[in-house]
C-alpha positions in Angstrom: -13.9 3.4 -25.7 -11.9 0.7 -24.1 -12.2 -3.3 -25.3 -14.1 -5.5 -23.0 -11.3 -7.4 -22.7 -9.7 -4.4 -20.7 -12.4 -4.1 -18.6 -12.3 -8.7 -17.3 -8.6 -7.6 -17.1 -9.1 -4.5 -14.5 -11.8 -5.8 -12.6 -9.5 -9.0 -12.1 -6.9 -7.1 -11.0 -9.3 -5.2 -8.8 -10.4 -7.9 -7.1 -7.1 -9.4 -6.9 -6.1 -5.8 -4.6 -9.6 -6.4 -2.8 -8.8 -10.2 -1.9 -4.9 -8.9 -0.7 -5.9 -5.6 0.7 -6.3 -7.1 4.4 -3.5 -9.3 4.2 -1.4 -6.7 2.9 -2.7 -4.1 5.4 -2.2 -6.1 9.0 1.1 -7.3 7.7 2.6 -3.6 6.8 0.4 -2.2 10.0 2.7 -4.7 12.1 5.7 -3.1 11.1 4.4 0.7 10.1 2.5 1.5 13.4 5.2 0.8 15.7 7.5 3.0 13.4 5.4 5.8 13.4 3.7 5.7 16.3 7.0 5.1 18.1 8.8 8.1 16.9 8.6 12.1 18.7 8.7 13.9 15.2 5.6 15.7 14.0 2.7 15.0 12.0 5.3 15.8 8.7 7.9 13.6 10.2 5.4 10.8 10.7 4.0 11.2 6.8 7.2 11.5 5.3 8.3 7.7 7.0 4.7 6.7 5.4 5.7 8.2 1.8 9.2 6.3 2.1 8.0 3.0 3.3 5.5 2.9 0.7 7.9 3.8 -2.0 10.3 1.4 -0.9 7.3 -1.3 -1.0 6.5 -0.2 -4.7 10.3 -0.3 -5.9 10.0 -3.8 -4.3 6.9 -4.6 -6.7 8.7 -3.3 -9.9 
C-alpha cells in the first residue's frame, strides 16, 4: 500500500501532464505533421520518425 503522500504527489503530476498536454501537443503537431505527413515512406517509415522524435523529446527531459 502506497503513502498518501504518494498519491497528492501523482495526481499533481497528473494534472500537471493534463494542464500541458494541449500545449505540448499543438506545439510538437506543428513540427511532427509536416515531417510525417510530408515524407513518401510507409506506414513503418512514418512510425519509426514518431519513435525517434519522441525519444529525442524525452532525452531532452532527462
Amino acid at each position: 500500500m502506497l503513502d498518501p503522500r504518494t498519491y497528492l504527489w501523482l495526481s499533481g503530476a497528473f494534472m500537471t501532464g493534463l494542464s500541458t498536454g494541449a500545449v505540448c501537443a499543438s506545439v510538437c503537431g506543428a513540427v511532427l505533421l509536416p515531417l510525417v505527413l510530408g515524407g513518401r515512406g510507409s506506414l513503418g517509415a512514418n512510425v519509426r520518425t514518431l519513435v525517434v522524435f519522441s525519444l529525442g523529446r524525452l532525452a531532452a527531459y532527462l
